[in-house]
C-alpha positions as CSV (number, residue, x, y, z in Angstrom):
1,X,-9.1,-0.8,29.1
2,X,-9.7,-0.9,25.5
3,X,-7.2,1.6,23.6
4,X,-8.7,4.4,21.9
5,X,-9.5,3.8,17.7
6,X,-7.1,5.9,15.3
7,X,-9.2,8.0,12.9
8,X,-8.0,9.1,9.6
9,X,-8.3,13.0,8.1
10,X,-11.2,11.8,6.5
11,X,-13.1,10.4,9.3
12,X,-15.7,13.5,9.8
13,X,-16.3,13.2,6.2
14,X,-17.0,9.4,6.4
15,X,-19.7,10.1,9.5
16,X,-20.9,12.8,8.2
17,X,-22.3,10.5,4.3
18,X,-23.8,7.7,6.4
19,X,-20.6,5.5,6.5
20,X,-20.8,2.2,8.7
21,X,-17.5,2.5,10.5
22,X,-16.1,-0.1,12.5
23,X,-12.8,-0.9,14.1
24,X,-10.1,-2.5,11.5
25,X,-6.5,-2.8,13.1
26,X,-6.9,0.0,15.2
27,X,-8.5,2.2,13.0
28,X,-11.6,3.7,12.9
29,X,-12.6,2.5,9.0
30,X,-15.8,2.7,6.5
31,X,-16.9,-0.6,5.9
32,X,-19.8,0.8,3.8
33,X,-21.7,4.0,2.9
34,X,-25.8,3.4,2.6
35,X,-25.5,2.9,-1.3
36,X,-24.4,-0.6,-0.2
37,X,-20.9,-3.2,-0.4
38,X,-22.5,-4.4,-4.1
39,X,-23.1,-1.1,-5.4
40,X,-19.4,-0.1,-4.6
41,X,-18.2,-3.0,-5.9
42,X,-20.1,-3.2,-9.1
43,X,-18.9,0.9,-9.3
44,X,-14.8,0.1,-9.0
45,X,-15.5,-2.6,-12.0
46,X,-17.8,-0.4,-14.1
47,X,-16.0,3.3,-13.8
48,X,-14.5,3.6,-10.2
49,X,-14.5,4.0,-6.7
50,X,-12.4,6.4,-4.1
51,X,-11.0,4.7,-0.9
52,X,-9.4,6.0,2.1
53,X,-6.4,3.9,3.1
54,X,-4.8,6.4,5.2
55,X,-4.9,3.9,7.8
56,X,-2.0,2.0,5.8
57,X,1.4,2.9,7.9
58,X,3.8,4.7,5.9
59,X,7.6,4.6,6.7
60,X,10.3,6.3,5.3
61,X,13.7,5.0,5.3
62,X,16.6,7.0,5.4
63,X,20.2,7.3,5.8
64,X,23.4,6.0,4.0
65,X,22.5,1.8,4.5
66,X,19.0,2.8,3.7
67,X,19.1,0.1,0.6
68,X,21.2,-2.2,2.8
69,X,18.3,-2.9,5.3
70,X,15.5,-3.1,2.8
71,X,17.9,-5.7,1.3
72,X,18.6,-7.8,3.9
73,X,14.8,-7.9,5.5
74,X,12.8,-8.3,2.7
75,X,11.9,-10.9,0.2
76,X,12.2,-9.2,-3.3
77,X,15.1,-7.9,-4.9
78,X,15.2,-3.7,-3.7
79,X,18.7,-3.3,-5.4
80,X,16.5,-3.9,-8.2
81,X,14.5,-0.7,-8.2
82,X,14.9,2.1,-10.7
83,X,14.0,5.9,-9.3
84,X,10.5,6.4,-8.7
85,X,9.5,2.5,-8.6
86,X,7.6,0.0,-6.4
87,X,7.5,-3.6,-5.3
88,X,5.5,-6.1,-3.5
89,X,8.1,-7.1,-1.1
90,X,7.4,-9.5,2.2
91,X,8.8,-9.2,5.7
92,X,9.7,-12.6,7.3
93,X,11.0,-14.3,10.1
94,X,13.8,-16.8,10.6
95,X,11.5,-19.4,10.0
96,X,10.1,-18.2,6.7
97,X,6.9,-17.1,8.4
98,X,5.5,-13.4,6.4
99,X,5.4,-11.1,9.1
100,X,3.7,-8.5,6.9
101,X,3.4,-7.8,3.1
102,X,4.4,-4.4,2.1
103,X,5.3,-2.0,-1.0
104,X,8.4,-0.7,-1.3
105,X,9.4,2.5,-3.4
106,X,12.5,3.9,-3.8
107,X,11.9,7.9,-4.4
108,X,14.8,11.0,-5.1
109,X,16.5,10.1,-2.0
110,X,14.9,7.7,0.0
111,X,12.9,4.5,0.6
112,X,9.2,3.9,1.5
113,X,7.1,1.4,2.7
114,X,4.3,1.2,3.2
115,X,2.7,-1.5,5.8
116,X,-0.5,-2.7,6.9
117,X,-2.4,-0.9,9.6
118,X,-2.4,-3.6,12.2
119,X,1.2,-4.6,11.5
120,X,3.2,-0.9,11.4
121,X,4.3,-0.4,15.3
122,X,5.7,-4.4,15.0
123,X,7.2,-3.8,11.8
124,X,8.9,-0.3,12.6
125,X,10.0,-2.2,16.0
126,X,11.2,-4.8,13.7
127,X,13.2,-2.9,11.6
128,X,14.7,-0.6,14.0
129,X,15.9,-3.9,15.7
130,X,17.8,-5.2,12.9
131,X,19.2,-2.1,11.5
132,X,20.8,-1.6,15.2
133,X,21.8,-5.3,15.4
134,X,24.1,-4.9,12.6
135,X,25.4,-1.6,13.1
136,X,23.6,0.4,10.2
137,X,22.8,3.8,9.3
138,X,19.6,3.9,8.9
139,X,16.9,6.5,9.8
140,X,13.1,5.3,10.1
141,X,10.6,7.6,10.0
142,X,6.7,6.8,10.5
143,X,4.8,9.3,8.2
144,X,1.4,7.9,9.0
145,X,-0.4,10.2,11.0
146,X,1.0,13.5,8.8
147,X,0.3,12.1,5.2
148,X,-3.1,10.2,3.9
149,X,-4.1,8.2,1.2
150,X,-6.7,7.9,-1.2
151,X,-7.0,5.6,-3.9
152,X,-8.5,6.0,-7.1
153,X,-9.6,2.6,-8.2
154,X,-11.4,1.1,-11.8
155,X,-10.8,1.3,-15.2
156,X,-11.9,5.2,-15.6
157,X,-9.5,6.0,-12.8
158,X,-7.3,7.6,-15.6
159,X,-9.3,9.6,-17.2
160,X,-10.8,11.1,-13.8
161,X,-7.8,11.9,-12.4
162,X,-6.0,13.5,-15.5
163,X,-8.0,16.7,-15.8
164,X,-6.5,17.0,-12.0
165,X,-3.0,16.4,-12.3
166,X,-0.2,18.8,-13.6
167,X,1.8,15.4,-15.2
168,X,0.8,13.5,-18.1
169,X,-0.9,9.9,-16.5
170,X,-0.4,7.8,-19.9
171,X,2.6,7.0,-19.8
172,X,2.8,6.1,-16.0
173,X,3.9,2.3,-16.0
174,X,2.3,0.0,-13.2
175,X,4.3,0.0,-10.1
176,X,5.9,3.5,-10.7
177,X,5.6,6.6,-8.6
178,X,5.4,10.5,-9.7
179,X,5.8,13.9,-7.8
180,X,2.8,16.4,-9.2
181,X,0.1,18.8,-8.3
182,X,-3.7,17.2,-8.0
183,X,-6.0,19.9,-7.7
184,X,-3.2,22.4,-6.7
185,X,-1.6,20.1,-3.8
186,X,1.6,18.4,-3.8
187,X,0.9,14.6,-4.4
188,X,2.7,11.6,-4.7
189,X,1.0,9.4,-7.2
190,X,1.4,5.8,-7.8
191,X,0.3,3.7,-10.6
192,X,-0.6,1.1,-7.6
193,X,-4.2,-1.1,-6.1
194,X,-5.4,-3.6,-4.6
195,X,-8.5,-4.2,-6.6
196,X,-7.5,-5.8,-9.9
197,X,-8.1,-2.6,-11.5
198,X,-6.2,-0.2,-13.1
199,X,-6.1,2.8,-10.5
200,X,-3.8,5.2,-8.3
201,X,-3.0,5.8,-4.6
202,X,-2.7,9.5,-3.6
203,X,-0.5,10.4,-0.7
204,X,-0.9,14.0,0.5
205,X,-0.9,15.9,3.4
206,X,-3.6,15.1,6.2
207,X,-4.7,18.5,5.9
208,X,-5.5,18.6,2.4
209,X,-6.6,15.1,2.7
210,X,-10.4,15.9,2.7
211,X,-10.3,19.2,0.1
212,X,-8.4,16.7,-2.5
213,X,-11.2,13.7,-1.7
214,X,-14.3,15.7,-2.9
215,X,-12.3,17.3,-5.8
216,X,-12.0,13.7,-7.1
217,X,-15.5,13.0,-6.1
218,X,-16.8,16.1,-8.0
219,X,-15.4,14.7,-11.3
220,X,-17.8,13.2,-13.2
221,X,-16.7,12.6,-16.6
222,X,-16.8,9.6,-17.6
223,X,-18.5,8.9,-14.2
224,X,-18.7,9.9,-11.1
225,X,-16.4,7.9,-8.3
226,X,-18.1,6.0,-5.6
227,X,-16.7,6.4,-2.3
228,X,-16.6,3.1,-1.0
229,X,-15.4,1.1,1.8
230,X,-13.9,-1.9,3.2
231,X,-16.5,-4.0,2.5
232,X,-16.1,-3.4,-1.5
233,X,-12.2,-3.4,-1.2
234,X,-12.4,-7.1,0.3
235,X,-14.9,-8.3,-2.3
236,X,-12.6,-7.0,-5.0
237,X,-9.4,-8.0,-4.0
238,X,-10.9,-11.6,-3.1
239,X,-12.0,-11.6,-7.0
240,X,-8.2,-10.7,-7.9
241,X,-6.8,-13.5,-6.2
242,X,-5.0,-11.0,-3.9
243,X,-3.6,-12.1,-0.3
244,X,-4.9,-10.5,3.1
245,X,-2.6,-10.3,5.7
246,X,-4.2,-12.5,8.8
247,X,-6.3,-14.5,6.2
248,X,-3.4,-15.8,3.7
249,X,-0.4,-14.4,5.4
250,X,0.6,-15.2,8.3
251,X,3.4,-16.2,10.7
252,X,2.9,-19.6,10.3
253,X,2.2,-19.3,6.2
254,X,5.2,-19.1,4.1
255,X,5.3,-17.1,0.8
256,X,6.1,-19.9,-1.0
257,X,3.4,-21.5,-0.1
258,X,1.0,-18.8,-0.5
259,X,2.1,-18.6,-4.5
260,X,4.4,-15.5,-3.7
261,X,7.8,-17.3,-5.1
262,X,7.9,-14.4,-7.9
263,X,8.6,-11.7,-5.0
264,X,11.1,-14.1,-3.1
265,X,14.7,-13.9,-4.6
266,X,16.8,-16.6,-3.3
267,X,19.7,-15.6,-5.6
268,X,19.9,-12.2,-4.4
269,X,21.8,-12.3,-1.2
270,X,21.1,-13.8,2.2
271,X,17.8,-11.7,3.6
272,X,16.1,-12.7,7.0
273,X,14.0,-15.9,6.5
274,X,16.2,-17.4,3.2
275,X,17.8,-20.2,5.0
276,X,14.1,-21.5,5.4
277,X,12.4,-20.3,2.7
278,X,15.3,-21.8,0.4
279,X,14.6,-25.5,2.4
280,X,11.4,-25.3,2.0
281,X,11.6,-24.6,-2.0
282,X,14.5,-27.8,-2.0
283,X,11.9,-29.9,-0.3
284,X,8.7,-28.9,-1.4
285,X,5.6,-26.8,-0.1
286,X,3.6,-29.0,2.5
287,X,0.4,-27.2,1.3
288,X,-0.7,-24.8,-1.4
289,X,-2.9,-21.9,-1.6
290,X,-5.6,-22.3,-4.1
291,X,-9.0,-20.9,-5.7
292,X,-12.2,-22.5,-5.2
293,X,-15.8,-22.2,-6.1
294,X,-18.8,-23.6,-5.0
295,X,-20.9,-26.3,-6.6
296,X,-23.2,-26.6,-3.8
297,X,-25.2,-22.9,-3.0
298,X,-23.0,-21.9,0.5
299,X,-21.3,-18.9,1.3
300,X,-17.3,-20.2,2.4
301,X,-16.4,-18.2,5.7
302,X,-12.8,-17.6,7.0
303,X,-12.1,-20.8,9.2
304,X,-14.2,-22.8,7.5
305,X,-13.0,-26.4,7.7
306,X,-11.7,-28.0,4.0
307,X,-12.2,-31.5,3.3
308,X,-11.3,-34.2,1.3
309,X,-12.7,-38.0,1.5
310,X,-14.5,-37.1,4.3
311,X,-11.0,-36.1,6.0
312,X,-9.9,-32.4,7.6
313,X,-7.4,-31.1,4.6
314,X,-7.3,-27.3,5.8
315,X,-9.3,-24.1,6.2
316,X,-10.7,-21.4,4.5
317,X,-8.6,-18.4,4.4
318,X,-11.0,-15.9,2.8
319,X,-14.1,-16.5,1.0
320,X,-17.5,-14.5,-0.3
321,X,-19.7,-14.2,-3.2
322,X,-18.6,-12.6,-6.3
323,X,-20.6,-10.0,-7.3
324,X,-18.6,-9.3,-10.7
325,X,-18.4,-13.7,-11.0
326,X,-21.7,-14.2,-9.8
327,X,-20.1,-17.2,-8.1
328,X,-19.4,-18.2,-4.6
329,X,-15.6,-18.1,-4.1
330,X,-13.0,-18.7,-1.9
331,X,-9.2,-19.1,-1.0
332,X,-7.8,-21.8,1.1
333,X,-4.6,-23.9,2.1
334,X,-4.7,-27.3,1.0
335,X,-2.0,-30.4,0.3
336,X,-0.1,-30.1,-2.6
337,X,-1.9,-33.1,-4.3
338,X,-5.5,-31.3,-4.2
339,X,-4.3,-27.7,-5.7
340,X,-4.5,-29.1,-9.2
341,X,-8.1,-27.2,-10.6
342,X,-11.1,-29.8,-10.7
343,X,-9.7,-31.7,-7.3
344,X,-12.8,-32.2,-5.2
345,X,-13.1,-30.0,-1.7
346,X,-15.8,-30.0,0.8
347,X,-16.2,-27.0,2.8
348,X,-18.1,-27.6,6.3
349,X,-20.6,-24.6,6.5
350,X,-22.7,-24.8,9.9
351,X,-22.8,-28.7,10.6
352,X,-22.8,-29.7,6.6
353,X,-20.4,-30.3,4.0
354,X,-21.0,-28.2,0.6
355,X,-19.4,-29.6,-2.5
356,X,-16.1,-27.3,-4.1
357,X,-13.7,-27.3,-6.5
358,X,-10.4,-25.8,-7.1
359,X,-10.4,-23.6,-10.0
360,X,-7.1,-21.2,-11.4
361,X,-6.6,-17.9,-9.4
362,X,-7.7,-15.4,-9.7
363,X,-11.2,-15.6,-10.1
364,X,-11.0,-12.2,-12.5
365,X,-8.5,-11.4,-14.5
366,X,-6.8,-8.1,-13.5
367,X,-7.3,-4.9,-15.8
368,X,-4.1,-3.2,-14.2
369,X,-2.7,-0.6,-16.9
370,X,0.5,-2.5,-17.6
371,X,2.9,0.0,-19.3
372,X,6.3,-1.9,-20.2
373,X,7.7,-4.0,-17.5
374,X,6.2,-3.9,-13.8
375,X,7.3,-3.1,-10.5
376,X,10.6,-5.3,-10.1
């Protein structure tokens, strides 16, 4: 028997404007409304676009060794973090395989992460398992279900938001997190996306979830926010060069070898995964992640066969068109001596091979708000 979908606080609202929802790691998601995946799109890059991610799992972690676990199981440095800041972190196993990529803030008294919807029951089960293993005092609290999120995405994000919010947005730095009021309700912003955009994710109460979404919709200067859906949110985090967990990340893909060695501190202690992942820097990557684009007209799939010479080389991770490159692009793992950009790829779309080349990620060059130094 098929278990029933999650929905979010938002999912009446979603129905009820025409949204296409479909299943998307147990959730019931928008993958469209009827203005079309383009439309959004070409609406985050132009002004901006409102998403519902409340199906992202949010944990809190609390308790004396709190900073001890967070330490010890993920890749980036959490000792690292001043108050009220965030980091890309990765989970891994011994091997050096990602289980899941995650953000990591450390608020007033406590941590959170937040995880992605298919991966939170394994990675609370994960972490509960470790913290007892050694003995530490740790409290783990999923948030999910009482707290959404919405996130405010494109370059007018800003100056939508700030006629909303009781704190001054300016001089919010990427990767940093505020406590304020949003339309009257207790928020906690961060300066945070997954667009290539400058933007915010909202975290409020499930109850006020759907009050706060049309407030933002209702702004209008500069311009109105699209409300758009997963469809637009994988065309513009392909364009950033941004990794998908199932596509990029996997088990079996190492953040190393995904291009994630700025996240992975070696020096910082012993953490679950850096006997391998330290091997594997002292011996080299056995393939890279890389960017390509099409010379031959042919959409690249995910599990698309890569070639070289005729010869299997990899597979497509994640691949589309464009809409803000006007190109056909894609993401793939390939050996080490074909990342270089210009080295020659063929890409075997239904029973032919179309001609590709590796080019520099990402495709477009991200217009995040950087205000000193980012999330560490």
């Amino acid at each position: 028997m098929t278990a029933a979908l999650h929905t979010t606080p938002l999912h009446d609202w979603h129905a009820a404007h025409g949204a296409r929802l479909v299943p998307f790691g147990g959730w019931s998601m928008p993958v469209q409304y009827p203005s079309g995946i383009l439309a959004e799109h070409r609406a985050v890059r132009a002004g901006a676009g409102l998403f519902d991610i409340s199906h992202m799992g949010r944990v809190e972690v609390r308790g004396p060794d709190a900073a001890t676990l967070l330490q010890r199981m993920t890749t980036n440095d959490v000792l690292a973090l001043g108050p009220m800041r965030a980091q890309y972190s990765l989970l891994c196993n011994e091997r050096g395989g990602t289980l899941d990529d995650v953000i990591v803030y450390r608020l007033e008294s406590h941590y959170l992460v937040v995880v992605n919807a298919s991966n939170r029951e394994r990675d609370l089960r994960w972490l509960r398992d470790q913290a007892a293993a050694w003995g530490l005092a740790v409290d783990l609290v999923d948030r999910t279900f009482e707290v959404a999120m919405i996130a405010l995405q494109g370059p007018a994000a800003e100056a939508l938001l700030q006629p909303l919010a009781a704190a001054p947005l300016e001089t919010m730095r990427y990767y940093s997190a505020l406590r304020t009021a949003v339309d009257g309700r207790d928020v906690l912003l961060a300066r945070t996306g997954y667009t290539g955009e400058d933007g915010f994710e909202l975290m409020v109460a499930s109850d006020e979830a759907t009050a706060l979404w049309e407030a933002l919709l209702a702004r209008t200067d500069p311009l109105a926010p699209a409300p758009c859906g997963l469809g637009a949110r994988d065309t513009l985090r392909l364009e950033a060069g941004m990794a998908l967990y199932g596509n990029e990340l996997t088990e079996e893909t190492t953040p190393l070898e995904a291009g994630l060695g700025r996240v992975v501190k070696l020096d910082k202690g012993e953490f679950v995964g850096s006997a391998a992942l330290a091997a594997q820097q002292a011996s080299g990557v056995p393939r890279r992640l890389v960017g390509f684009e099409m010379v031959d007209s042919a959409i690249p799939r995910h599990g698309y066969s890569v070639t070289a010479g005729g010869q299997p080389v990899g597979t497509v991770t994640s691949g589309n068109f464009g809409p803000s490159v006007q190109r056909q692009i894609g993401m793939a793992y390939v050996p080490p001596r074909l990342a270089e950009p210009g080295s020659e790829l063929g890409i075997e779309v239904r029973g032919r091979t179309a001609r590709a080349q590796v080019v520099p990620l990402p495709f477009w060059k991200h217009r995040t708000k950087r205000i000193g130094r980012a999330g560490a």
